[in-house]
VMD Tcl script that draws the C-alpha trace (Angstrom):
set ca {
  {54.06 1.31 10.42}
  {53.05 0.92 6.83}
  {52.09 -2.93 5.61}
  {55.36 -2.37 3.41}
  {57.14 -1.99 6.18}
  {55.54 -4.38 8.10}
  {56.38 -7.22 5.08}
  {59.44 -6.26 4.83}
  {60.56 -7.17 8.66}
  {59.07 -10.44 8.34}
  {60.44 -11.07 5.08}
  {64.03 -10.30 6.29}
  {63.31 -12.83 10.01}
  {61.79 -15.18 7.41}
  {63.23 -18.78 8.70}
  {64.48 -20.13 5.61}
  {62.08 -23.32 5.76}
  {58.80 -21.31 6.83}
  {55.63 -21.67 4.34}
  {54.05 -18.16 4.34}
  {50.63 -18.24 3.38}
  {49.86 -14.07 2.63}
  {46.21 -12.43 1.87}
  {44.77 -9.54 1.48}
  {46.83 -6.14 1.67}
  {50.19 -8.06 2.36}
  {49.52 -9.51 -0.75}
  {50.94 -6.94 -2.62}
  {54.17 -6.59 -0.89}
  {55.07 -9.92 0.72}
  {55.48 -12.21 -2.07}
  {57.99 -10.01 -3.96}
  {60.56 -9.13 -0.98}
  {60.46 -12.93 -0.18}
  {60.46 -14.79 -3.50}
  {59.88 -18.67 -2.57}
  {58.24 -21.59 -4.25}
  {56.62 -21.92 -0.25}
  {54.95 -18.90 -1.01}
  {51.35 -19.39 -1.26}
  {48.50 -16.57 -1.56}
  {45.21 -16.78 -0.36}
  {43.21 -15.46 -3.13}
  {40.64 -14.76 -4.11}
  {39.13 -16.25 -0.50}
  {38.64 -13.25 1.46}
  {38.69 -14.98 5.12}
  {40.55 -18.74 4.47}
  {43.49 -17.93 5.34}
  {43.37 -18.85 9.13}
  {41.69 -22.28 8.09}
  {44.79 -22.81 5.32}
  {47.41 -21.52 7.90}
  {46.43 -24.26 10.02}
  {46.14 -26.80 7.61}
  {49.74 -26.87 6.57}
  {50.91 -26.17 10.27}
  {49.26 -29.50 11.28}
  {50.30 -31.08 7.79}
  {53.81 -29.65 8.14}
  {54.56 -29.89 12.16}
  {58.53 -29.49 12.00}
  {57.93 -26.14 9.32}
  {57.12 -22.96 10.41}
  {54.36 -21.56 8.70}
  {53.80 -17.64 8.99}
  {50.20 -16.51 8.16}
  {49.73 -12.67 6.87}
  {46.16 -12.34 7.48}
  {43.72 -9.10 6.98}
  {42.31 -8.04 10.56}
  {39.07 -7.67 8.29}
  {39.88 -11.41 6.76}
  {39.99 -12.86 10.02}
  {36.76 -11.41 11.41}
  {34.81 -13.06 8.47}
  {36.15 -16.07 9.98}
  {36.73 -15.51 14.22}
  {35.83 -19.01 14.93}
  {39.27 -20.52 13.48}
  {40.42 -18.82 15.90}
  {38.84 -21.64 18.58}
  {39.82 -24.12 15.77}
  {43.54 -23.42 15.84}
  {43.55 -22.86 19.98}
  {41.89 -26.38 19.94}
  {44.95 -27.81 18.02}
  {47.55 -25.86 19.44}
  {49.85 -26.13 16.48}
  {53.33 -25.54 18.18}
  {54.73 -24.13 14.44}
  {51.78 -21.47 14.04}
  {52.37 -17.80 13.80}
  {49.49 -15.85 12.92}
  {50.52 -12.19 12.12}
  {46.81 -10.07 11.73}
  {47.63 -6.78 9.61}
  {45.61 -4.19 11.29}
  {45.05 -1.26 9.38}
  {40.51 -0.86 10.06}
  {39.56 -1.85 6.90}
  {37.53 -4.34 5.15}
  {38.04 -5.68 2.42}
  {41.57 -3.80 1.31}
  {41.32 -3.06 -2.62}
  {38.12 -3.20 -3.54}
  {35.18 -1.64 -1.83}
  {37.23 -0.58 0.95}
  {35.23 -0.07 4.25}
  {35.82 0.98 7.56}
  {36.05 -2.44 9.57}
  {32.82 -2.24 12.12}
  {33.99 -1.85 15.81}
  {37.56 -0.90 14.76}
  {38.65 1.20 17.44}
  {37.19 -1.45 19.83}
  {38.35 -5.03 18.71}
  {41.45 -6.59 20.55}
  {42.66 -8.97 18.35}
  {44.99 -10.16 20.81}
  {42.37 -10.23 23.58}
  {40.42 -12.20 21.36}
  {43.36 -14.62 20.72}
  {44.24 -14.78 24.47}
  {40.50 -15.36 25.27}
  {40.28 -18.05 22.54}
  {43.38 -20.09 24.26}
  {46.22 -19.52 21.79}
  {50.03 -19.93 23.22}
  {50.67 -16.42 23.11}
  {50.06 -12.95 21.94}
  {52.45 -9.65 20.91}
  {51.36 -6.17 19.58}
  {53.70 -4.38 17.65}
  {53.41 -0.75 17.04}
  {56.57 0.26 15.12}
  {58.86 -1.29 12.37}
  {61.89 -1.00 14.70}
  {60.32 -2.93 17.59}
  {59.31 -5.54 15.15}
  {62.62 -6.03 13.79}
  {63.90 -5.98 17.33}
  {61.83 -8.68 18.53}
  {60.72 -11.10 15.93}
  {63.34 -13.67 16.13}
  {62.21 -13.92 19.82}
  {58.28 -14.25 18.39}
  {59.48 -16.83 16.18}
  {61.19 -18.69 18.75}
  {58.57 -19.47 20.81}
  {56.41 -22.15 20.95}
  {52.90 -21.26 19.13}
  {50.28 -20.80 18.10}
  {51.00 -17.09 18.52}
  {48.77 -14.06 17.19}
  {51.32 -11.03 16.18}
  {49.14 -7.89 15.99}
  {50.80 -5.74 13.53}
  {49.66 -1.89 14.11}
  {49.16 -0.63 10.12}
  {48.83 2.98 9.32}
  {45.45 3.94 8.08}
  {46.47 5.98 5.40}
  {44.56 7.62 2.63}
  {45.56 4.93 -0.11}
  {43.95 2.18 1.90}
  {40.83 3.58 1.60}
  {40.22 4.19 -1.90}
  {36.17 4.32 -2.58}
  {35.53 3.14 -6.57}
  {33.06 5.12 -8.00}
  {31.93 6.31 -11.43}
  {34.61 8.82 -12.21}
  {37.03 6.48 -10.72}
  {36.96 2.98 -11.96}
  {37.83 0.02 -10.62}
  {40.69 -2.19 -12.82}
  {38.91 -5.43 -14.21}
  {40.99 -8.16 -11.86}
  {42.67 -10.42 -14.39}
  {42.09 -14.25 -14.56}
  {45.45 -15.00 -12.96}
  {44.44 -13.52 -9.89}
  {41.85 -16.59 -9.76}
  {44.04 -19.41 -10.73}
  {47.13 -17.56 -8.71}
  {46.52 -19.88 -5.45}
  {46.22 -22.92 -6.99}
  {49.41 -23.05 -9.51}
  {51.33 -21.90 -5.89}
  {49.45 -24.45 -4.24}
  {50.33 -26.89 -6.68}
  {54.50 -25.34 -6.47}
  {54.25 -25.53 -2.83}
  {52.92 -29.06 -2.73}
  {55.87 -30.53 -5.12}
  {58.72 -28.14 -2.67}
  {57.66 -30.05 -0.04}
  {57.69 -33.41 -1.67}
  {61.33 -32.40 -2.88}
  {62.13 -31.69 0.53}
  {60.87 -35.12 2.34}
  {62.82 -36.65 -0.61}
  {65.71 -34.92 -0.26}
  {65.67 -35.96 3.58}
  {65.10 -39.83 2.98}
}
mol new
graphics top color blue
foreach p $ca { graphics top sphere $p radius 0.5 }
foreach p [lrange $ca 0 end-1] q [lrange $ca 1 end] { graphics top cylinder $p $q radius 0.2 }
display resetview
């Protein structure tokens, strides 16, 4: 399946409550089919968003939160997986994009050891709740109401094409686009958003 396609499941199985923190390739497709002010992008920290996933699961324990990580984000940072199998963070659902590249946009780079990393053995092996691969859009779709269900933390190993347009080398005939200062201040205005939903929501519960 394509990471659009991929997005576009979870966006649709969304629970209507969940914080989704997105980084790297879902990036570009997540936060437009599921406009929220719980939204929050992780970016531009290339590896955090495990760490910030479980953050706001512990902070939020009656929320879902859904984490769109980068298989290539998460290796820069394997040992939150330990971190969030020590917690065991019940609301957790850590979806890893795995399309064999590092770094997604930018230098673009076969991930090292691609064809031989199990993300969900490594999850298993690390102690977390549960583990699914998904191959397909369809079986997604088919299943991920179940996924959500259950009790987490759960690692959702999404199967992303490797296509041509995800491995885009930048060279000197073919420029790289200068990123624009929003894309630095983008995660802490949402942060900011996401903060003040949820103290809107606690309010609105009182």
């Amino acid at each position: 399946m394509s990471t659009a396609q991929a997005a576009s499941v979870i966006a649709a199985h969304r629970p209507p409550d969940a914080v989704v923190i997105s980084t790297m390739s879902s990036l570009r497709h997540f936060p437009r089919l599921s406009p929220s002010p719980l939204n929050l992008s992780c970016v531009p920290l290339m590896g955090g968003a495990s760490a910030l996933g479980l953050g706001i699961a512990i902070a939020q324990p009656n929320r879902s939160v859904l984490l769109l990580d980068g298989d290539g984000s998460l290796l820069m940072q394997l040992g939150s997986l330990v971190t969030v199998a020590g917690v065991q963070p019940k609301n957790l659902y850590h979806f890893v994009f795995d399309n064999g590249v590092w770094f997604e946009g930018g230098a673009n780079f076969a991930l090292p050891a691609a064809d031989r990393i199990s993300w969900t053995g490594l999850a298993t092996a690390a102690g977390y709740a549960a583990t699914y691969s998904f191959s397909d859009a369809a079986a997604l779709a088919s299943d991920l109401d179940t996924v959500l269900a259950a009790a987490g933390p759960c690692l959702i190993r999404l199967d992303i094409d490797k296509d041509a347009a995800d491995r885009t080398q930048w060279s000197g005939v073919n420029l790289q686009e200068e990123t624009p200062d929003s894309q630095f201040s983008r995660m802490g205005d949402e942060a900011r958003t996401v903060m003040r939903a949820l103290q809107q929501s606690q309010v609105g519960q009182a």
